[in-house]
C-alpha positions as CSV (number, residue, x, y, z in Angstrom):
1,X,-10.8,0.7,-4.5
2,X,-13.5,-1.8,-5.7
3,X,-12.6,-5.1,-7.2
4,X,-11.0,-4.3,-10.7
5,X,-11.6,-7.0,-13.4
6,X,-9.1,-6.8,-16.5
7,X,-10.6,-7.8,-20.2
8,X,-10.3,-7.9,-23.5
9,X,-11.9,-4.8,-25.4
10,X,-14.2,-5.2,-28.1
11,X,-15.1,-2.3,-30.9
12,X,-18.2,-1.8,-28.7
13,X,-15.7,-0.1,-26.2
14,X,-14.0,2.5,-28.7
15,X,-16.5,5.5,-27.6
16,X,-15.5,5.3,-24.1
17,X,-12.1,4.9,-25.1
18,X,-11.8,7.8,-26.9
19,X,-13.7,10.0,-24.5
20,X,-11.3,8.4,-21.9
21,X,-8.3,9.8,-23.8
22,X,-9.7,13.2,-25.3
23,X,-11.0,14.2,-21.3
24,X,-7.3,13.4,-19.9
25,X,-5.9,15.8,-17.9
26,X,-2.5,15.2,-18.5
27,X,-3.1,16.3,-22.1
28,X,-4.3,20.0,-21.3
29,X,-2.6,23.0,-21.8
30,X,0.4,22.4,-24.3
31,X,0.1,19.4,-24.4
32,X,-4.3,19.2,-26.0
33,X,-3.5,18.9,-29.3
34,X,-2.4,15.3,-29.1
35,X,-5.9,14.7,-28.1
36,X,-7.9,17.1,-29.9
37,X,-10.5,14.6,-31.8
38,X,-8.8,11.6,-30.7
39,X,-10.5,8.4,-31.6
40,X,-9.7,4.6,-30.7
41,X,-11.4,3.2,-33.4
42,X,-13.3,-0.5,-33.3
43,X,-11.2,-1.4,-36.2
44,X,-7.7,-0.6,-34.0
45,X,-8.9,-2.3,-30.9
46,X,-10.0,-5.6,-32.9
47,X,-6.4,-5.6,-34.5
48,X,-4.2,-4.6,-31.6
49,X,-3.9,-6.3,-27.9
50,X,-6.5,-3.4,-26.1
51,X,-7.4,-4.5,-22.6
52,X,-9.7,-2.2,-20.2
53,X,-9.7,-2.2,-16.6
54,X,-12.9,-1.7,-15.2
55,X,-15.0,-1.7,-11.5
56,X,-17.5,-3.9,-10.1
57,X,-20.1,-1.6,-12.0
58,X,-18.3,-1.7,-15.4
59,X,-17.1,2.0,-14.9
60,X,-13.9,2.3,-17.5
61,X,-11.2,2.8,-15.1
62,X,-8.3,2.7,-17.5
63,X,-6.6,1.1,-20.8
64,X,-3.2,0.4,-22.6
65,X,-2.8,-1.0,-26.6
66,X,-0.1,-3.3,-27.4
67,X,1.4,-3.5,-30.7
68,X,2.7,-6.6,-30.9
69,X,4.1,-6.9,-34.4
70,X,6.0,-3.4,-33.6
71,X,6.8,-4.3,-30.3
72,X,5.3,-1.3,-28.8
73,X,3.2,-0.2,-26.2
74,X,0.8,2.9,-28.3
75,X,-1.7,3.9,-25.7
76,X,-2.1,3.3,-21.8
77,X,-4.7,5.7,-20.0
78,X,-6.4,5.6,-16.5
79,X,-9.3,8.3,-15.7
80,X,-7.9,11.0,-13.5
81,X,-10.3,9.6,-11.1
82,X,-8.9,6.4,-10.6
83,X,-5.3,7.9,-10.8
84,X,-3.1,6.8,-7.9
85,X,-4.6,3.7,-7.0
86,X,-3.0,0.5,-8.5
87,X,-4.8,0.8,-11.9
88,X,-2.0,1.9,-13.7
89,X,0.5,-0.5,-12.7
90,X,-2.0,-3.3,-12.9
91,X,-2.4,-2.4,-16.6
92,X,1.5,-2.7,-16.7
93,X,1.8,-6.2,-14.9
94,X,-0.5,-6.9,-17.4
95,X,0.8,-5.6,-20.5
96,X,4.4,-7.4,-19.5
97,X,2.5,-10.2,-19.0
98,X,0.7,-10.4,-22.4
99,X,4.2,-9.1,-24.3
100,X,5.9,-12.2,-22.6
101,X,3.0,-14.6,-23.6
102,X,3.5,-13.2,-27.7
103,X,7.2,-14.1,-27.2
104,X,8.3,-10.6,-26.9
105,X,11.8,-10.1,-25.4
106,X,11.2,-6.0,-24.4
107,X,8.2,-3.4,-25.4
108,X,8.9,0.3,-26.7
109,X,7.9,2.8,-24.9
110,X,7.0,6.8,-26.2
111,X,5.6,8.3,-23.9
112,X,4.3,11.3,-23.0
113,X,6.8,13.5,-21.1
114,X,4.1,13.6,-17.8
115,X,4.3,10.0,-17.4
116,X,7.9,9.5,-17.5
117,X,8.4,9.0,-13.8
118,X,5.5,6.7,-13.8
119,X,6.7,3.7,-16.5
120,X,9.4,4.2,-14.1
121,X,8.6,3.4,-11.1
122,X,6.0,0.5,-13.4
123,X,9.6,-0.7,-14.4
124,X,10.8,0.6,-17.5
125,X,14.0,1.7,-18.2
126,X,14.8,4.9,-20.0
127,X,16.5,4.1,-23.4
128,X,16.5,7.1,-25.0
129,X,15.0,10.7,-26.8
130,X,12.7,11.0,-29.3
131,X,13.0,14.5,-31.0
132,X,9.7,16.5,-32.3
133,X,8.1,15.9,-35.5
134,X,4.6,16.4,-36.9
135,X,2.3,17.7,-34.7
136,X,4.1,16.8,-31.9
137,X,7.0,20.4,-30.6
138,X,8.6,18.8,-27.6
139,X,11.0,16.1,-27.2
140,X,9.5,12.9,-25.6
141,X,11.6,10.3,-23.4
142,X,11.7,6.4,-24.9
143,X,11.5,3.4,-22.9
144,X,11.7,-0.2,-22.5
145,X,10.0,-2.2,-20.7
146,X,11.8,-6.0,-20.3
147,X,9.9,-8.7,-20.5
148,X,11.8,-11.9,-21.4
C-alpha cells in the first residue's frame, strides 16, 4: 500500500466520515441499522480525539474517535478497500499512543461483534459482555485496550 499519513480531522472531514461508516460492510444484513443515517458530525470531531488515515492522494482510508474524558474508544472504521493491510492496526498504535499522551491508564472498548478477533489480535483484552438495549438486539463483547 501507498504511504499512509495519519492527521487530525477537522469538521470539513464529517461527510466522508459518515459515508465511510454508513457504506461499511461489516454493518449489512442484521447488523444495518446501526448505520442507517449515521452521521459524524463536525461538532463531534472538533470535540473528541478523531484522526483519519489517509493515502498519498488524500483518499480516506480509515478513522477511530477517542473519548478521552470517558475513556473510550466510540468509532474506528477502515474502507473495505483498504481492509487487511496495516490501516487498522496503525489506527490502533495510534489511538494507544494518543490515550497514553492524555494520561490514560486503559481505553474501553464496545465493539461490534465482527471486529472482536481484530482488537484482538490489535491488543485488547476481552473484559467482558455488554447485553442489548435500544436499538441495538445482540450482545456485544467489551474490551480494554492497556495503555499505561
Amino acid at each position: 500500500m501507498a504511504s499512509i499519513t495519519l492527521r487530525r480531522a477537522t469538521a470539513d472531514d464529517s461527510r466522508r466520515l459518515s459515508r465511510l461508516v454508513q457504506k461499511s460492510a461489516a454493518y449489512r444484513g442484521d447488523y444495518a441499522g446501526m448505520v442507517d443515517g449515521y452521521v459524524v458530525g463536525g461538532t463531534y470531531i472538533e470535540h473528541h480525539v478523531v484522526h483519519v488515515a489517509v493515502d498519498a492522494h488524500g483518499r480516506l482510508l480509515g478513522f477511530y474517535a477517542l473519548l478521552v474524558d470517558e475513556a473510550e474508544l466510540d468509532l474506528a472504521f477502515v474502507a473495505d478497500d483498504a481492509q487487511g493491510q496495516g490501516v487498522g492496526r496503525l489506527l490502533m498504535e495510534h489511538m494507544v499512543g494518543q490515550a497514553r499522551a492524555a494520561g490514560l491508564d486503559s481505553v474501553r472498548v464496545v465493539a461490534h461483534p465482527p471486529a472482536e478477533d481484530f482488537y484482538l489480535r490489535t491488543g485488547a483484552r476481552r473484559t467482558g459482555t455488554v447485553e442489548p438495549s435500544g436499538r441495538i438486539h445482540w450482545a456485544r463483547p467489551e474490551l480494554r485496550f492497556d495503555v499505561a
